[in-house]
LODREN-21855 format. One line per 2 residues: their letters; for each residue x, y, z of C-alpha. Coordinates in Angstrom, 3 decimals. Each point is the difference from the previous one (the first is absolute). Last residue first. Example, Ala and Ser with C-alpha at 12.3 -4.5 7.8 and 13.67 -1.06 7.14 Angstrom:
2
sa = 13.670:-1.060:7.140 ~ -1.370:-3.440:0.660
//
This chain:
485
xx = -151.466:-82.408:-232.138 ~ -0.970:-1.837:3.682
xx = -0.393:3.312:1.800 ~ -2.465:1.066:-2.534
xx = -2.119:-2.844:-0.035 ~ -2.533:-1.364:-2.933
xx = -1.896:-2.462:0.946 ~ -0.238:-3.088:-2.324
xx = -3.781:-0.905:-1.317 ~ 0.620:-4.024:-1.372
xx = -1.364:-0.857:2.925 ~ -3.921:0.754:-0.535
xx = 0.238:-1.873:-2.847 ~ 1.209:-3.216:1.778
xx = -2.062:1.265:2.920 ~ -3.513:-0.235:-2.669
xx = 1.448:-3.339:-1.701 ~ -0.364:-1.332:3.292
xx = -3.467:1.236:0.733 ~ -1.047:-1.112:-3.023
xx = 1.272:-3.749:0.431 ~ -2.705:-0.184:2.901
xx = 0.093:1.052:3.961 ~ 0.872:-2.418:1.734
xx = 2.012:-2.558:-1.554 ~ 1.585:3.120:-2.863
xx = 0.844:1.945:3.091 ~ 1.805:-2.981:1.235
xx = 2.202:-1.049:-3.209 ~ 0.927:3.929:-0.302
xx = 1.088:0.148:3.626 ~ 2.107:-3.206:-0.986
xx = 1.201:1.220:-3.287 ~ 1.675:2.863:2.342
xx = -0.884:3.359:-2.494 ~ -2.133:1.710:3.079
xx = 3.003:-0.629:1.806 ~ 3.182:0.775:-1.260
xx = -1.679:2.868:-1.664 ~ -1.257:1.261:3.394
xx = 3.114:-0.965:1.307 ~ 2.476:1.799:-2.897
xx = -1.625:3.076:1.000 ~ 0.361:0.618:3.462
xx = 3.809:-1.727:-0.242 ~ 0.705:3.332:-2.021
xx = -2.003:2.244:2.349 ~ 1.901:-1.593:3.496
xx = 3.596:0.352:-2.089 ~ -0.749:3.247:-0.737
xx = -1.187:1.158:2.843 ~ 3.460:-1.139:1.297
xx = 0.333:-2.842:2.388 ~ 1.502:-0.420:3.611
xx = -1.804:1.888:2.215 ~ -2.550:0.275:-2.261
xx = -0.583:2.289:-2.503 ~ -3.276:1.674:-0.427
xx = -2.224:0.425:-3.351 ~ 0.368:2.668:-2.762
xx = -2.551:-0.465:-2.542 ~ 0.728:2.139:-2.777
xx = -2.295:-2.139:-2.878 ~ -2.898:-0.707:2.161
xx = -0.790:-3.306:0.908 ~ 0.383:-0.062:3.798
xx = -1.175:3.805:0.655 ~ 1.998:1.861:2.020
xx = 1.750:1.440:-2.223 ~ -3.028:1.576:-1.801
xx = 0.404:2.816:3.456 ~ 3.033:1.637:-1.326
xx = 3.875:-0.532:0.655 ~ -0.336:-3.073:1.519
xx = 1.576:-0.794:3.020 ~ 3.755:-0.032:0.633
xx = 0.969:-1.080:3.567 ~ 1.003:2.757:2.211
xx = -0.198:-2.143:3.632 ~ -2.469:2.059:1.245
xx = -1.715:0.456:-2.704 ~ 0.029:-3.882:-1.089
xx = -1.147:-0.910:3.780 ~ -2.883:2.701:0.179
xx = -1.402:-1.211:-3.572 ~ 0.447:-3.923:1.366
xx = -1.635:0.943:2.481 ~ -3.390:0.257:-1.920
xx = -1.813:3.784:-0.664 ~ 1.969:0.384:-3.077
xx = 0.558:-3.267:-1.901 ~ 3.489:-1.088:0.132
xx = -0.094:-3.101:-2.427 ~ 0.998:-3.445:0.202
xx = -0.300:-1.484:-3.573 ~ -2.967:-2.122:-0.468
xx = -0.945:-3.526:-1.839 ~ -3.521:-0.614:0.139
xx = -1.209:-3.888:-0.589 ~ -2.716:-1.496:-1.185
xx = -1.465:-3.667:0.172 ~ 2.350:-0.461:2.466
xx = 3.008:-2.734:-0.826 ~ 1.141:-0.394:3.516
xx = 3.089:-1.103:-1.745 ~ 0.691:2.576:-2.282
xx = -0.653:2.931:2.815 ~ 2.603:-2.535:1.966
xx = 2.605:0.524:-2.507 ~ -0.687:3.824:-0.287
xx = 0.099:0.269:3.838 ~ 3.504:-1.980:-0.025
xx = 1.336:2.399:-2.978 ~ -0.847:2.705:2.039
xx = 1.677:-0.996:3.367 ~ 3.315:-1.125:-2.269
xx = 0.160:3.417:-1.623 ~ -0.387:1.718:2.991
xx = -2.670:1.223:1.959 ~ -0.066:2.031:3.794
xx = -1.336:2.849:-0.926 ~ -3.096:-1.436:-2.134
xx = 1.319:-0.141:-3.749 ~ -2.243:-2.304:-1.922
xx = -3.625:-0.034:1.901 ~ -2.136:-2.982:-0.949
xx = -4.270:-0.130:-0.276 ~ -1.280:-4.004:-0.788
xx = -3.414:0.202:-1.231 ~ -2.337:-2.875:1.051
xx = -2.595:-1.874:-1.988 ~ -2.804:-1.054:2.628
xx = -1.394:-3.859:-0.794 ~ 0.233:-1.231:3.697
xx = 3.630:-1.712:-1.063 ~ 1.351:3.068:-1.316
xx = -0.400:1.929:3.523 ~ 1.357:-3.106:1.835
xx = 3.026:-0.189:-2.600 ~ 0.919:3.628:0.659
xx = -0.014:-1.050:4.046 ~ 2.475:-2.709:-0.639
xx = 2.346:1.847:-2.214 ~ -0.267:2.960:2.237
xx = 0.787:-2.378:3.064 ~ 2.975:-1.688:-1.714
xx = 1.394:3.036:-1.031 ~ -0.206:1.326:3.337
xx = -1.857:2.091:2.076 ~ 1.317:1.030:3.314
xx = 0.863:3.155:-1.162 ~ -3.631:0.878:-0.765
xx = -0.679:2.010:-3.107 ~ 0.723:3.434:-0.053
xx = 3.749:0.607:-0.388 ~ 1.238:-3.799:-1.460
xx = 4.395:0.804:-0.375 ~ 0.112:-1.730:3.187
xx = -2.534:-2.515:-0.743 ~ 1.976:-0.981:-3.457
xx = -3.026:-0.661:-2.856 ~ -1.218:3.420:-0.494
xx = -2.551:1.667:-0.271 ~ -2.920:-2.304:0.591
xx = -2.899:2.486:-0.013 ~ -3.017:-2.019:-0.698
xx = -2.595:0.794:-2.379 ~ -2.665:-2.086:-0.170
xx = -2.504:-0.934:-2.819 ~ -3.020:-1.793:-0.980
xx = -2.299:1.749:3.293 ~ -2.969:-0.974:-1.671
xx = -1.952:-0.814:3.403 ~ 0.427:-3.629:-0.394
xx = 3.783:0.727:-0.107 ~ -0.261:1.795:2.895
xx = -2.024:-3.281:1.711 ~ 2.406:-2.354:-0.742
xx = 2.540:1.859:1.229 ~ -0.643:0.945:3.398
xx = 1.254:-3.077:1.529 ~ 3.516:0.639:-1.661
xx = 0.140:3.406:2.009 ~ 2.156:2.412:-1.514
xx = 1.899:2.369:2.354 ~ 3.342:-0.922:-0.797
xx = 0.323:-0.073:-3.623 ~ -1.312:3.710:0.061
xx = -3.031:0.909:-2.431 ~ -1.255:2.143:-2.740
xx = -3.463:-0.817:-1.614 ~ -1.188:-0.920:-2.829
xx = -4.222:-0.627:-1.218 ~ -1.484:-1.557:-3.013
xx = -3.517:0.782:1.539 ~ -3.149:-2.152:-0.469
xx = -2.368:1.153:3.103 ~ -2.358:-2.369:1.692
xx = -1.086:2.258:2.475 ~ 1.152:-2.164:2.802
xx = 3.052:-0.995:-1.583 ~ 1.165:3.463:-0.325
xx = -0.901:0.738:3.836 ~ 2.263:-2.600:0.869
xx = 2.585:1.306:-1.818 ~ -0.724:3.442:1.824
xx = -0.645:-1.427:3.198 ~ 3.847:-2.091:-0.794
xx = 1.754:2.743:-0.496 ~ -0.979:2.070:2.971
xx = -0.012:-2.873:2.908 ~ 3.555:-1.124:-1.300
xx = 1.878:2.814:-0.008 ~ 2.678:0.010:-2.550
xx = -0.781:-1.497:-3.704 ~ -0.517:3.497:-1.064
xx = 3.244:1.468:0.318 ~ 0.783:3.333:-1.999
xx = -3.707:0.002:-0.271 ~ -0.864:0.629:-3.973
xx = -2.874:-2.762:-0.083 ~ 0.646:-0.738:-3.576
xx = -3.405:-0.775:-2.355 ~ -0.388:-1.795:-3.375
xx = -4.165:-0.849:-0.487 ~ -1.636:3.812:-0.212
xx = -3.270:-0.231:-2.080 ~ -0.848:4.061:1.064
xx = -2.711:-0.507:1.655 ~ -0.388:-3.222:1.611
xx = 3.712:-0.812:0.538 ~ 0.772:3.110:1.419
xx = -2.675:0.747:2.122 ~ 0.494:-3.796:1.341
xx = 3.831:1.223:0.760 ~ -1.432:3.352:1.751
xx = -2.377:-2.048:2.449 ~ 2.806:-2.909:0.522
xx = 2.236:3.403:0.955 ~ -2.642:1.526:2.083
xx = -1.019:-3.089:1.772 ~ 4.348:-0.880:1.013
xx = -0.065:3.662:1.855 ~ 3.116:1.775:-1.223
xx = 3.311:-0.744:1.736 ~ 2.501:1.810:1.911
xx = 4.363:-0.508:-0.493 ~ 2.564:0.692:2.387
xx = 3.510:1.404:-0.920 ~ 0.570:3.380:0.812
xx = 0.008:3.620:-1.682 ~ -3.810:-0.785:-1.872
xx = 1.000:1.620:-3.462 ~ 3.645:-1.658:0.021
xx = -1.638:-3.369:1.049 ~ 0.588:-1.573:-3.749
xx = 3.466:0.530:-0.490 ~ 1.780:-3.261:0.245
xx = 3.468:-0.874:-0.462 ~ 0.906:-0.211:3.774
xx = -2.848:-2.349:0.714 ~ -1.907:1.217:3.125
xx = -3.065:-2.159:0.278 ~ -3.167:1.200:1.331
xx = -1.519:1.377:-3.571 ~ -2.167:2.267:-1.218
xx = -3.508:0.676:-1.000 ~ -2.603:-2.765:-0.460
xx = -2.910:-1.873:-2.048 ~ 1.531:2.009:-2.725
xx = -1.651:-0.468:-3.438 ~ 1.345:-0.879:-3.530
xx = -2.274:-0.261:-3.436 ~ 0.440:-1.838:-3.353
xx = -2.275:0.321:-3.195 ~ 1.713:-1.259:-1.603
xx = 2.820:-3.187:-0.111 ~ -1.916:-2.134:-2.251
xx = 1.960:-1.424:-2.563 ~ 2.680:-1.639:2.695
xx = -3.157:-2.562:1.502 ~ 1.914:-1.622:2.499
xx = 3.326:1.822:-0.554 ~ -2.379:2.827:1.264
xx = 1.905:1.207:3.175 ~ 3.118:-0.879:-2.454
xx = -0.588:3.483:-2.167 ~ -0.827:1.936:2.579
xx = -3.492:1.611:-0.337 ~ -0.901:2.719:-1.771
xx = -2.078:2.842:0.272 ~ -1.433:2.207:-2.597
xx = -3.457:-0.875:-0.283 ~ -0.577:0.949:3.445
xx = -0.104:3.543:-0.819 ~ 0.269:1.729:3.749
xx = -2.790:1.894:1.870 ~ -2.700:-2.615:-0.874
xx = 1.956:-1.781:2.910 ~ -1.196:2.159:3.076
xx = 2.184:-2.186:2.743 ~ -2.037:-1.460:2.806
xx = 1.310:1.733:2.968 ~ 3.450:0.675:0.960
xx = -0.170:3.309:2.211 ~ -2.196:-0.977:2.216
xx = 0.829:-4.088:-0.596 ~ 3.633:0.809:1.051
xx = -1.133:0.266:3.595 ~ 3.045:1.270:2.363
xx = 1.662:2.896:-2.585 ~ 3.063:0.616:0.518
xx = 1.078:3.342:1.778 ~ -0.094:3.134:-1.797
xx = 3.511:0.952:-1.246 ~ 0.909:3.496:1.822
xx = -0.221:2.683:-2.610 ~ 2.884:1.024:-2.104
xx = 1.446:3.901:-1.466 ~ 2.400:0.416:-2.760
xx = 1.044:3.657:-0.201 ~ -1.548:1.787:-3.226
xx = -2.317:2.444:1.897 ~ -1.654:-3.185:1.118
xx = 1.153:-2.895:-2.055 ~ -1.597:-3.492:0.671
xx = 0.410:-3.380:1.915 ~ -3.482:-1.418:1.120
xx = -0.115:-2.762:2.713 ~ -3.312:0.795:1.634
xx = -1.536:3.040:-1.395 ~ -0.531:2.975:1.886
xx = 3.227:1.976:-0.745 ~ -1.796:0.490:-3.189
xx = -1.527:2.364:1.179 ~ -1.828:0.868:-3.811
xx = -3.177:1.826:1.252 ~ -2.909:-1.760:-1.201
xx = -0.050:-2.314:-3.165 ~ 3.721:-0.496:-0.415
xx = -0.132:-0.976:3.801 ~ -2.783:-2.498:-0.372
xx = 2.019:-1.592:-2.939 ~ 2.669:-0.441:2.168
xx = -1.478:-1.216:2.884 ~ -1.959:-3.262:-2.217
xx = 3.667:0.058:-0.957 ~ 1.691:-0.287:2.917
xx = -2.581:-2.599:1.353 ~ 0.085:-2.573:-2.585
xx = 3.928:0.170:-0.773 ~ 2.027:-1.928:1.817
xx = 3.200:1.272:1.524 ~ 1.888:2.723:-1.326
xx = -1.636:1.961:-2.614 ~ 1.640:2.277:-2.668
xx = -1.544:3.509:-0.548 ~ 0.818:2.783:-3.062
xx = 1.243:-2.145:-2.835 ~ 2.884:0.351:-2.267
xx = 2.476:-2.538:1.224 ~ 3.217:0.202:1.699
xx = -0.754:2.507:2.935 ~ -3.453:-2.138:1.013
xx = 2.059:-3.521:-0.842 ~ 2.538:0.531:2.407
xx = -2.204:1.517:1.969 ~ -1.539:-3.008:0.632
xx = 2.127:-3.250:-1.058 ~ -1.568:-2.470:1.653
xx = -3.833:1.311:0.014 ~ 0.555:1.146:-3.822
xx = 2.074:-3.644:-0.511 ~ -3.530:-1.990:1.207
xx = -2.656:2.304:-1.224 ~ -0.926:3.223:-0.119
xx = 0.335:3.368:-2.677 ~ -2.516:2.876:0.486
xx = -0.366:2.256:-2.839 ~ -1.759:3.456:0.105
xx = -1.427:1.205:-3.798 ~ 1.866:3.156:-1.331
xx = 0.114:-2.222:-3.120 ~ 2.419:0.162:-3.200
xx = 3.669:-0.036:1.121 ~ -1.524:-2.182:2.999
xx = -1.459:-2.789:-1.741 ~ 3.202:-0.586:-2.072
xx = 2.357:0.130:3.349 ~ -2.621:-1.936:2.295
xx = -0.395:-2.825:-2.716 ~ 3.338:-0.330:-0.538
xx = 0.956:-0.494:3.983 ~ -2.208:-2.953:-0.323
xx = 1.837:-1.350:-2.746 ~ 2.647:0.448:2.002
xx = -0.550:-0.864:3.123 ~ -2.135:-3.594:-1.519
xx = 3.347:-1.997:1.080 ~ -0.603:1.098:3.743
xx = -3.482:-1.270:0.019 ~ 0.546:-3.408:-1.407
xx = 1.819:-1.021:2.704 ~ -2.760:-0.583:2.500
xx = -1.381:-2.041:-2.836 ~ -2.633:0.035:-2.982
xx = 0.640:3.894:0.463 ~ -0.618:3.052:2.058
xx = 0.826:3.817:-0.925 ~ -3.392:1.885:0.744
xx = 0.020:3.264:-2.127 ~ -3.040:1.572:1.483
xx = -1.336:3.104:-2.373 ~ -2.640:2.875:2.164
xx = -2.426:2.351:-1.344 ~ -0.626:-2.283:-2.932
xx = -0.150:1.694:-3.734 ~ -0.992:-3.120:-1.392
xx = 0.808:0.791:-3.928 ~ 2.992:1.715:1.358
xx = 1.036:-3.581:1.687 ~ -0.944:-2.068:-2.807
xx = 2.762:2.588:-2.003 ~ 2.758:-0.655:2.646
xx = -0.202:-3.987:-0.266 ~ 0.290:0.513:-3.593
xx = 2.976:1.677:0.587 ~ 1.605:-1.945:2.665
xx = -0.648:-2.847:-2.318 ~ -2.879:-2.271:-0.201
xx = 0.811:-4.202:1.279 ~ -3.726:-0.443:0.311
xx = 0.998:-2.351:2.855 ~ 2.526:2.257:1.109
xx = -1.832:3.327:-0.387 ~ -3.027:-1.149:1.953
xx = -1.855:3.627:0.681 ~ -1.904:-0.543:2.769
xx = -3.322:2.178:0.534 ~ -1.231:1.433:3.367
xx = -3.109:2.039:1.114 ~ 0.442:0.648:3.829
xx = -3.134:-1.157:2.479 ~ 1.852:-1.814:2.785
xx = -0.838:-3.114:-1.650 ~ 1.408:1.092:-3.190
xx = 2.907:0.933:1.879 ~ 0.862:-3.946:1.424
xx = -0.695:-1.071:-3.344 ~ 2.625:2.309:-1.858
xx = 2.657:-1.332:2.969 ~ -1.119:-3.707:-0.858
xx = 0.474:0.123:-4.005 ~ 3.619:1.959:0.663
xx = 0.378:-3.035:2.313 ~ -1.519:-2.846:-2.093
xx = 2.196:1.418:-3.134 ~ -1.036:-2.786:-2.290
xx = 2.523:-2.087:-1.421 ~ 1.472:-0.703:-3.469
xx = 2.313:-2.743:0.439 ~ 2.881:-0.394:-2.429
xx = 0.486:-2.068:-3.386 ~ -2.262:2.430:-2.593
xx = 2.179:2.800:-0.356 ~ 1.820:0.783:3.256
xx = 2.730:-3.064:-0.547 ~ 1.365:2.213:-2.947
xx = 1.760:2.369:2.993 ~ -1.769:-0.527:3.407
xx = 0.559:3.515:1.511 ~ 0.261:2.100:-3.094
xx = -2.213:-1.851:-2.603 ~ -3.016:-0.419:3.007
xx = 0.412:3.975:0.984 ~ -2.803:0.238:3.080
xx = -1.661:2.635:1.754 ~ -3.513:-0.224:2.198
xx = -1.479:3.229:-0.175 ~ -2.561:1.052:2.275
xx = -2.389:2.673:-1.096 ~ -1.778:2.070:3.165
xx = -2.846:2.438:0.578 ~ -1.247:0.035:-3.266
x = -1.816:3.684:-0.810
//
């Protein structure tokens, strides 16, 4: 018998709307992928069932798992980013329900919102264990304990009924050397054919955006940005690397064998510590490897000296979390940044040949109207290559989730709302604007400026008049809102 399917869950026409066809990323689950590694090592037999990049139904998600027959079904709840996870609840929760009317099979749901949200999720959804915390060890223990005698008051982190009270295990603590549990990923597990890359990652060469692949080099973050959710499985803010040799040793795998050009490095903050990043860029060069690589960054801890060589390495593209124009309104970013400074330091990146994606938050506690409109102006300015325009959001396991509940703000009413392009969306007010207000501006920016003749003009210097044409086409997709009918 299988020891173990994962499933990694998706709804493309739910969460992203029209955009989901053949505009948005398709991305490899590297975590779901990692986990299934780390067991194959320890002797389990493992299959992943991709049911958002082979965008199957709950149904036919159900029948591959009868065909399998495994004695244990992992419904890990990630995404493209820390927020993705909570807006893939309810597909997720889908999957559990239709699988579970037919199959006595075990499920075990993890991810970021299952190890925020607990036994929330565990009396909510229709699975027998949640994990809190990371998942290598718990479920290496888990599948041991189905095996033997079932104490499953043995395994680190595990939330379960026991004579139908809810019962949790002390989170194991994190885990020191990510390379033991991180190795080499087991590729051949996943259909590479079906993975996209972003649609401007390739504005170099827009017709070939597959195959496309994304990799941690680390877990976490050190930063504490009240929006942000991504330490909810670790319970603090830090953040531990893999060895720079096993990453440049998976990346050559991956171009060698299975063609891969497009690649994200996943790291909430890649462009951080200087002695990581640059081994592995300077490992790239070594081993004369032809990536077409992004990356996220901060505006503050880029190193203009460093450039030349990044680019060198492939790194096209960085992503840099600019937020907001007004430093008081700014949560993550340095307060002593200014316009000036982020204007200055974009123009550095641009000038060594790297394209740079400008990310903006509408709606951060302290915004008003005149705050947003003065980041919108200055997004126009700067001019980025790309730009993603946010509402603030109170993603569970971030502050901003203990703030709204404490204060009674109105969240979504199911999971989907939390996505930024889903139809019921229901962001945050601020103190002084509606969500409303923040949604409605939302939308007018990104048509305000992806439709600016002089964004138009420079994507059609850069990149070719097929690019533009592409975001002319690509703009005339409107969003649908319920709070805005």
């Amino acid at each position: 018998m299988l020891d173990i399917v994962f499933i990694n869950p998706g709804d493309r026409k739910v969460i992203f709307q029209d955009l989901g066809k053949d505009i948005t990323a398709i991305e490899p689950p590297y975590l779901t992928l990692s986990f299934a590694t780390y067991l194959e090592t320890k002797g389990f037999s493992v299959k992943i069932i991709d049911a958002n990049a082979e965008n199957i139904s709950p149904e036919e998600t159900l029948e591959r798992i009868k065909v399998l027959n495994p004695s244990l079904i992992a419904l890990m709840v990630y995404g493209s980013q820390p927020s993705a996870s909570t807006q893939n609840m309810t597909i997720a929760g889908k999957v559990a329900t239709t699988i579970k009317k037919d199959c006595n099979i075990p499920i075990v749901m993890g991810g970021l919102h299952p190890s925020a949200l607990p036994n929330k999720t565990l009396q909510e959804e229709s699975v027998d264990f949640v994990i809190e915390g990371e998942e290598q060890i718990p479920l290496e223990q888990l599948l041991i304990q189905l095996k033997t005698n079932q104490d499953f008051s043995k395994v680190e982190g595990l939330w379960y009924y026991d004579n139908n009270i809810i019962k949790n295990n002390t989170k194991g603590k994190l885990i020191e050397n990510l390379d033991e549990v991180m190795p080499i990923a087991n590729w051949d597990l996943l259909s590479m054919e079906k993975y996209r890359a972003h649609n401007w990652h390739c504005f170099d060469d827009i017709e070939n955006r597959s195959p496309y692949a994304a990799i941690y080099t680390s877990l976490g973050c050190p930063y504490k940005c009240t929006f942000c959710c991504i330490n909810a499985p670790f319970g603090k803010s830090t953040i531990r690397y893999r060895s720079p040799k096993i990453i440049v040793d998976e990346l050559e795998i991956l171009q060698k064998k299975y063609g891969i050009k497009n690649i994200k490095f996943i790291d909430e903050m890649f462009v951080l510590n200087e002695s990581h990043y640059m081994t592995i860029v300077d490992l790239i060069i070594e081993r004369n490897l032809d990536f077409n690589i992004w990356c996220y960054a901060r505006v503050d801890t880029v190193n203009p000296t460093t450039l030349e060589k990044i680019k060198k390495a492939g790194i096209n593209w960085l992503a840099l979390g600019i937020e907001s124009a007004d430093p008081n309104v700014r949560d993550g970013a340095s307060k002593k940044m200014r316009v000036k400074d982020i204007k200055q330091r974009v123009k550095l990146i641009q000038n060594a040949g790297i394209h740079v994606i400008g990310n903006y938050i509408f709606g951060l506690r302290d915004d008003t109207k005149e705050s947003m409109q003065e980041t919108l102006t200055m997004a126009k300015e700067l001019n980025c290559e790309f730009a993603n325009f946010y509402c603030a959001m109170a993603y569970p396991g971030s502050p901003l989730y203990t703030i709204s509940l404490n204060e009674k703000l109105k969240l979504p009413e199911q999971w989907t709302g939390y996505s930024q392009h889903s139809y019921d969306i229901q962001p945050l007010p601020s103190k002084y604007l509606s969500a409303k207000e923040i949604l409605e501006f939302r939308d007018n920016a990104f048509h305000n400026y992806f439709e600016d003749k002089r964004y138009l003009n420079m994507l059609e210097l850069k990149f070719g008049s097929e690019v533009k044409k592409y975001m002319r086409e690509i703009t005339k997709t409107k969003l649908q809102r319920r709070i805005l009918e």
